[in-house]
N, C-alpha and C positions, 0 to 999 in steps of 0.2 A: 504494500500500500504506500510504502514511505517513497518508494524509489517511483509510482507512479506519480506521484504530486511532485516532486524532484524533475522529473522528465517533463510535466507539463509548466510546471515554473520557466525550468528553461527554456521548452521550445514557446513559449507565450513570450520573455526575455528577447529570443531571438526576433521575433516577431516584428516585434517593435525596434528593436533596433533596426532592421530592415528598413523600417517603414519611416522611422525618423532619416533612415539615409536618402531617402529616394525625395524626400521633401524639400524643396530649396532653403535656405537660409535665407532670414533677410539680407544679410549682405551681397549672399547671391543674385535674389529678386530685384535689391537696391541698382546692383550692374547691369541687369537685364534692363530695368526702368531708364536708364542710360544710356545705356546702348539704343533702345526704341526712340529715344527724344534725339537722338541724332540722324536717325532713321528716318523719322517722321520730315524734323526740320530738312533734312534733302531730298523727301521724296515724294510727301505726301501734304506739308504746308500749303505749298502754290494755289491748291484747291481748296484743302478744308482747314486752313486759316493756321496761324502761327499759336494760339490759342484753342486748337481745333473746334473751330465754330468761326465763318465767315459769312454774317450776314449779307441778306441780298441774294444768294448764289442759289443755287439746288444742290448743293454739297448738305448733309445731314450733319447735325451739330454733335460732333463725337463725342463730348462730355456725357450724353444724352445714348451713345449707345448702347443698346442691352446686354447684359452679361452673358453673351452669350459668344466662347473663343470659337467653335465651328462655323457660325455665321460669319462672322469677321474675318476665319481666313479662307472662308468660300469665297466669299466677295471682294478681295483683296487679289484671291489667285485670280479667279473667271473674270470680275469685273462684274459693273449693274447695270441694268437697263441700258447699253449700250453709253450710257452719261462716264461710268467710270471705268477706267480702260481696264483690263487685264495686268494684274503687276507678276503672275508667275513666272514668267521669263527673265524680269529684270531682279526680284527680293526672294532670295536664300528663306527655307522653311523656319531657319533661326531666327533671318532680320524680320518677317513678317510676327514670329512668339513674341520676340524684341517690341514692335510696334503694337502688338496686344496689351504687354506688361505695361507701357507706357501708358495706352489708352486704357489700361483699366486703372491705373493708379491715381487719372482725373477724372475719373467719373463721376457725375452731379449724384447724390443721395435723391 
């Protein structure tokens, strides 16, 4: 009985260590959030504003978009409504995660 509670302490132990690895660090998230704000400012400002949100345009006010990372890099890769081009060819699967962590870290409440 002892050695079975033993076994599961540990592999419950391991577990979570696992799972705490696979998790970024803020410091990590912090360089991501970084990397996307240089991201942004060279590739994705011109349209949707230096502040992401440029009134007047038909550009969507990013601050304002949904939490939601598959939509963002669906429509980042493909492009929308023919308005926003296509960026898979030009933004690495990192620099688009990059430009997510950013736009997710000003998102309006």
């Amino acid at each position: 009985m002892t050695a079975a509670i033993l076994a599961a302490v540990a592999t419950a132990s391991i577990v979570q260590i696992a799972a705490a690895a696979q998790q970024p660090s803020a410091i990590d998230l912090q360089g991501q959030v970084d990397q996307g704000k240089v991201t942004y400012a060279k590739n994705c400002s011109h349209c949707h504003g230096p502040n992401m949100v440029n009134s007047g345009t038909i550009t969507p006010d990013l601050r304002a978009f949904p939490d939601d990372k598959t939509r963002f890099v669906t429509t980042v890769k493909q492009g929308k409504n023919g308005r926003m081009p296509p960026w898979a060819d030009i933004l690495t699967d990192q620099e688009i995660a990059d430009v997510w962590a950013f736009v997710s870290s000003r998102r309006s409440p």
